[in-house]
N, C-alpha and C positions, 0 to 999 in steps of 0.2 A: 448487826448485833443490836441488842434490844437494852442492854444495861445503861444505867445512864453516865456512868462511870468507863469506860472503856477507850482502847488505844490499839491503831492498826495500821497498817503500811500499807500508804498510796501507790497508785501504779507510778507515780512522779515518782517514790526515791523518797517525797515525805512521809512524818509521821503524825497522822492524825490524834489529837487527845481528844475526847469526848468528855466534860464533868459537866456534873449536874445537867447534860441536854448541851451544854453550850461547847462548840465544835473551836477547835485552833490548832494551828499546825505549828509544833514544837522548833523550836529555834537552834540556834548554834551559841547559846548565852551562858549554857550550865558551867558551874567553875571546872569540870570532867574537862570539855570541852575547850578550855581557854588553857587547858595546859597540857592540850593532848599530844602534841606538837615535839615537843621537849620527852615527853613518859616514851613518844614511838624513839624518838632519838636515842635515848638511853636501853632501848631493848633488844635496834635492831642488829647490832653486829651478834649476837645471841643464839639468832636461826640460823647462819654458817651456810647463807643460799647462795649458790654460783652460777648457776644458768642463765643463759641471755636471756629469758622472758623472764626473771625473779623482781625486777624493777616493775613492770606492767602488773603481775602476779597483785604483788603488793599493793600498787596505787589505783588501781580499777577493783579489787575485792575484797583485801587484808583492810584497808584504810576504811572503805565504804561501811563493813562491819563496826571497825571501831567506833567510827563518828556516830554509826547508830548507838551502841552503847552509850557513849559518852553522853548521849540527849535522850535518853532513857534512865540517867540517873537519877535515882530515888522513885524513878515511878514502877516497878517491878511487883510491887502489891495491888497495882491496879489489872482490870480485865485485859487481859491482851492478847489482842487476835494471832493464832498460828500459823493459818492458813494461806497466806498468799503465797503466789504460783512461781516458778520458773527460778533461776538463778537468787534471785532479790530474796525471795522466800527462803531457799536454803541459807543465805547468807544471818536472815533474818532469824529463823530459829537456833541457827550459831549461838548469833552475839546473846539469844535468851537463854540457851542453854548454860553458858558461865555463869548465868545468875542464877537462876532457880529451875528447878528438876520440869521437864518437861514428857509428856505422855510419851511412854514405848510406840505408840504406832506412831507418833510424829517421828523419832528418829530412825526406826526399822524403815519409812517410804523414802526417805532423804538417801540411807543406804543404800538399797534398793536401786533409788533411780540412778544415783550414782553411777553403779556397778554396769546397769545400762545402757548409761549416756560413753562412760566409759571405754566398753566394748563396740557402739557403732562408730566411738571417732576413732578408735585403734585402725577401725577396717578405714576409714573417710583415708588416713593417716597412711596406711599402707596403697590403698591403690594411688593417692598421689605420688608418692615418692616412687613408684613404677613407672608412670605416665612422664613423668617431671622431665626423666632424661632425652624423653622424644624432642619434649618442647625444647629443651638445652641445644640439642642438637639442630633442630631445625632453624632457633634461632640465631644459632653462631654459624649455619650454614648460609645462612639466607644477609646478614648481615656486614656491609663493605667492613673491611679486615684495614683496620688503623694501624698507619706505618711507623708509627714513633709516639712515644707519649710524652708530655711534659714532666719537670722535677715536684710540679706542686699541681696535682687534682682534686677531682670533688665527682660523685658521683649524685646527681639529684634525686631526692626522691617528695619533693612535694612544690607548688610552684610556689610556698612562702620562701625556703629554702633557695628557689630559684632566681628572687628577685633580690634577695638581700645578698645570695654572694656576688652578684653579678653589678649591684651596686658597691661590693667591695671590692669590683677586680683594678680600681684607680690607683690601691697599695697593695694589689694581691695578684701576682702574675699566675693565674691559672686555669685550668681546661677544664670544661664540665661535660660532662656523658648524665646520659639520661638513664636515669636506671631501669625504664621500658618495659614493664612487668606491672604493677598497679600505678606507676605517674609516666607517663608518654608526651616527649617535648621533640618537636620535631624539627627544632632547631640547634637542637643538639645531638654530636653522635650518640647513640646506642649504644650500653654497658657491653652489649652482645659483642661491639665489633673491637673488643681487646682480646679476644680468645682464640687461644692458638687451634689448628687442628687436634694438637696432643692433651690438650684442658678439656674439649668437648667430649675427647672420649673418656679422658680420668672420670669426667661427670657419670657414666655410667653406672657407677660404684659409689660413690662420692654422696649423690643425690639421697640414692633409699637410704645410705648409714645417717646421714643426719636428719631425715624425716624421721627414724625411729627412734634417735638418741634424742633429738629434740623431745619427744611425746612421752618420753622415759621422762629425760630430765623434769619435766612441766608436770605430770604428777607426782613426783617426788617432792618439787618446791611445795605444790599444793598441801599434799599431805603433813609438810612439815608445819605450813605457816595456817591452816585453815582446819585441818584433817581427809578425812575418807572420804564424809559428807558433799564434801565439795570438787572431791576430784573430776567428776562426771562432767557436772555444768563446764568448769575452766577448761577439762578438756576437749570438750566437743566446742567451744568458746574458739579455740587454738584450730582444731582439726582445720579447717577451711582457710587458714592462713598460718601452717606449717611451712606448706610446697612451697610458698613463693617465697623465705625468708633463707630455706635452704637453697632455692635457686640463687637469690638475692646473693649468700656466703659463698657460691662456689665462685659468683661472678667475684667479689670484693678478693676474694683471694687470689684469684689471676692476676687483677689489676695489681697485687701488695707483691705477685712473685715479680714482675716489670722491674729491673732492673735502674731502669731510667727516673723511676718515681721514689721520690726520696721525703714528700709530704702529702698527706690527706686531710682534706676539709672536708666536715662535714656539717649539717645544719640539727641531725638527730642527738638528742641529748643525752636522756634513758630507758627509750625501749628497748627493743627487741633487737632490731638494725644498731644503734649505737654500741651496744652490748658484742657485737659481733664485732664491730668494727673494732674495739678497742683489744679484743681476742687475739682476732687477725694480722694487727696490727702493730700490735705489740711483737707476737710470733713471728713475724717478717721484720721487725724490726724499722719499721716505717713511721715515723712523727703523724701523728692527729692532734689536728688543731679544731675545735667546735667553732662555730658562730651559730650560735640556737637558732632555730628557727621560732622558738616560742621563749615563753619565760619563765623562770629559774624558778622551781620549788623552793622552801626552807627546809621541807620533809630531807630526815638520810636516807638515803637508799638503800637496799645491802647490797649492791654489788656499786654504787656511785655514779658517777652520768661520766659522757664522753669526753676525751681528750687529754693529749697532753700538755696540751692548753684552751685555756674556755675563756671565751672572750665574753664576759659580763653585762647584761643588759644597761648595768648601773653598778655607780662604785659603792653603793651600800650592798647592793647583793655580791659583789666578788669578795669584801670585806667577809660578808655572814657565812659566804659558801667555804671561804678560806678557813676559817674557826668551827665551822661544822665537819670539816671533812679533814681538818688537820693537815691541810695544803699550801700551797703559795702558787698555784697552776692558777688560779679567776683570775683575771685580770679583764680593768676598766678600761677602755681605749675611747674616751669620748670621739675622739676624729673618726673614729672605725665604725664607731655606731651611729653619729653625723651619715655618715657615707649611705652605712646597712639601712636606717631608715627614713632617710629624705626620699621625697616624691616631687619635689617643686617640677624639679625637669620634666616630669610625665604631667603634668598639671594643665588643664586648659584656661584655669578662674584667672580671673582679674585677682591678681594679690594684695591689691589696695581697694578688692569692692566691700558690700558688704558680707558680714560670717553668713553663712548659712546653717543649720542645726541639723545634725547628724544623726542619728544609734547605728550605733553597730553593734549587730547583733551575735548570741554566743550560740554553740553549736548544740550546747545542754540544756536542758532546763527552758526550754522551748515555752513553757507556762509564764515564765519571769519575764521572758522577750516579751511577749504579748501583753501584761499588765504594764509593761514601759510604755510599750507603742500606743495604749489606750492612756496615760497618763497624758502623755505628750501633746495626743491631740485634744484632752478636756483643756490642757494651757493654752491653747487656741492658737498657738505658732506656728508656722509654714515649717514642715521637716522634711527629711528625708531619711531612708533605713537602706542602710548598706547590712546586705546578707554577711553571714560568715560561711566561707566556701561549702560548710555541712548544712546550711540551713537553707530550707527552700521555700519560697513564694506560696505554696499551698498549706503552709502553716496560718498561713497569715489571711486564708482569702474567707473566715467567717465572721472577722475581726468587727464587720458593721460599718465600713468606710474606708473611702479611698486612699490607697496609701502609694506613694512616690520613693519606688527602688533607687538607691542611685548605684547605676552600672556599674561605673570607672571611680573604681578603689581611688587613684591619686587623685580624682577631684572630688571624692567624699574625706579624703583627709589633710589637704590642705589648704590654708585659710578658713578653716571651719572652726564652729562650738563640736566638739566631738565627744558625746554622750555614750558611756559603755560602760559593762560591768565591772570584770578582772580581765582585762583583755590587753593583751600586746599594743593594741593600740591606742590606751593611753599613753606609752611613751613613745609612740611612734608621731602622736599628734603634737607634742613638745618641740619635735626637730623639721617639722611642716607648718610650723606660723600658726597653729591651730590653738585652742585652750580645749582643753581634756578636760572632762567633769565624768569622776568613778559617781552612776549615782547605784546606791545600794541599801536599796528597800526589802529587799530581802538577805537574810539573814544568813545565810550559809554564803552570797556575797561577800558581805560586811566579815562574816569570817576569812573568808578567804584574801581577802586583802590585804586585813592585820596581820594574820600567823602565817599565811600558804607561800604571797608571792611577794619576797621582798623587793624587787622591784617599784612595785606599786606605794612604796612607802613615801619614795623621793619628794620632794617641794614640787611644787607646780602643780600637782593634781589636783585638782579638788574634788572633794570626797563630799556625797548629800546623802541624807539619809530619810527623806520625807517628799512629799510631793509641794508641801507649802516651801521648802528650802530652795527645791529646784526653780518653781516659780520665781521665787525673786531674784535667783542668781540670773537664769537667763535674761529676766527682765531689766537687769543691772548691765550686763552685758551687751544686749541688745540697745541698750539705751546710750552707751558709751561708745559706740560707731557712729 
């Protein structure tokens, strides 16, 4: 665009403003913005959404609109671009359309593609849920057949999950199955191998009805919290990871009919899976007890996060989550979280050498990791970058110099300086001899930290927000070894 005035959405997710020629990308500072938090709390019991995907629905499209909006406030009389492409884009012309009237052909092609997108995930949706029951079957054919179950399981489904309940099994007597379908641990049995011969066949039936009430349900939520516009993208979003969520429900509810199982643990807190399990769960009458695998929104939910009890990353977030949801289930157990995030044991470092300097890095926003890791090395420090399990080594290979992965998660966090943005592992570096520094140079960070994840609020982190702050802290630090 050629105006010297004008405002468009990057393929990142930001928003470029263009005045007078000079280029900057809008922040997360508007007063919209700093009380957005609170306006979504107050609105969202409103939408009356109950589907197992309405939590994801919400926090990956309904939210991303908003925030747009909200850093678009006051600027709606300037030039602003319509056009960008794919999901982003319809979300994009959304949140402008509650502002100001937008051309007939922008919303007839949004319909349109919709209606499109719509009908190839309907068929994506249908031939899984035909196919599904083959694989059900051959998996619980093929699958050694487990002769007894314990009173308190856990079905894993990612390896953060994996290490954190396994470091709570010292107060927590329980059996973990591998839920074998998109996370495979092969040192645990197979969700597969709880199924009776008479479950594999129920699956028959079982399989397609929830592949298509699923796809029902998910543009219904769509259409209620987003519109029409948006049905198409979320559900062909969804198509490709219906099959395995309805496999995933028929497996959790064999385990829930087991007589012998009288608790479930889990690590999912409010997608998709969490959402089922509390369903399931409830319906059979079986206790769930969360230990997150991640860390606690302040965001409400409309349908709420897992369990019938949730073991709190920190007693400010069980305090906040308890008065937001109008609960007494969060609960603190510092011994429990000692447990879920020590690594000393797996640790190879000298714990009296010196720190070594860490990032770890986040799985979004891949542009933000990169302006870290080039900060880090103008301070002229020997570092290292621990991946986050999504992020890969070929983000990083145009970077202009040598960078030093460190492998082995327990000795990238502890005894180290551990530099991250809004990540799990600042308070996981507190309970590993480490010191945690949130630095947060970018802005929708620095949001995220204040209003997103209470958590991150606790004492002991240290929060920077410049490249000159970071320098002297490490240099403070490093100088006091």
């Amino acid at each position: 665009m050629r105006n010297k005035n004008h405002i468009r959405l990057l393929s990142s997710g930001e928003i470029e403003h263009v005045c007078e020629g000079e280029a900057s990308v809008l922040g997360f500072d508007s007063p919209r913005c700093k009380d957005l938090v609170e306006r979504l709390s107050l609105e969202v019991d409103s939408f009356n959404l109950s589907s197992d995907y309405a939590n994801e629905i919400y926090l990956l499209f309904y939210l991303k609109k908003c925030e747009w909006s909200a850093q678009l406030d006051g600027l709606f009389k300037e030039n602003i671009n319509l056009w960008p492409g794919g999901v982003q884009g319809v979300l994009w012309r959304l949140g402008l359309k509650e502002q100001c009237r937008l051309p007939l052909g922008a919303l007839l092609l949004d319909h349109v593609r919709s209606f499109v997108l719509t009908a190839l995930a309907f068929l994506i949706v249908v031939l899984g849920s035909m196919l599904s029951p083959l694989y059900y079957m051959w998996r619980g054919a093929f699958s050694e057949r487990t002769a007894c179950l314990a009173e308190n399981v856990c079905i894993v489904r990612s390896s953060a999950t994996y290490t954190k309940i396994c470091s709570a099994k010292k107060n927590i007597d329980v059996v973990l199955f591998s839920e074998d379908i998109t996370y495979k641990n092969r040192s645990l049995s197979s969700v597969f191998s709880i199924l009776s011969p008479k479950a594999t066949l129920c699956s028959l039936l079982q399989l397609p009805f929830i592949g298509v009430r699923d796809f029902v349900y998910i543009c219904r939520d769509v259409y209620t919290l987003l519109g029409f516009e948006c049905i198409g993208d979320v559900a062909w979003y969804y198509s490709k990871r219906i099959t395995s969520k309805a496999i995933y429900e028929v497996a959790f509810s064999a385990l829930c009919k087991e007589k012998s199982v009288v608790q479930i643990y889990t690590g999912n807190k409010e997608d998709r899976y969490a959402m089922t399990e509390i369903r399931v769960a409830k319906c059979r009458k079986k206790r769930l007890v969360c230990i997150p695998h991640g860390l606690e929104y302040s965001i409400k939910f409309p349908t709420g996060v897992a369990g019938d009890v949730f073991y709190a990353t920190s007693e400010y977030a069980a305090a906040y989550l308890n008065k937001l949801y109008d609960e007494s289930k969060f609960i603190y157990d510092r011994m429990l979280m000692r447990d879920v995030f020590s690594r000393s044991r797996l640790c190879s470092t000298d714990e009296g050498g010196i720190k070594k300097i860490v990032y770890f890095s986040e799985s979004r926003d891949v542009h933000v990791n990169l302006r870290i890791v080039k900060v880090l090395h103008r301070l002229g420090h020997n570092f290292g970058v621990r991946l986050h399990p999504k992020d890969l080594k070929r983000n990083y290979k145009d970077i202009g110099f040598d960078l030093k992965f460190e492998e082995n998660y327990a000795d990238a966090i502890c005894n180290s300086i551990c530099i991250a943005r809004k990540s799990t592992v600042l308070l996981e570096a507190l309970f590993n001899g480490s010191t945690p520094i949130a630095y947060l140079e970018d802005s929708k960070d620095r949001y995220y930290v204040k209003y997103i994840f209470p958590s991150l609020a606790i004492e002991g982190i240290t929060q920077l927000f410049s490249e000159s702050d970071l320098e002297k802290e490490l240099s403070f630090l490093l100088e006091a070894k």
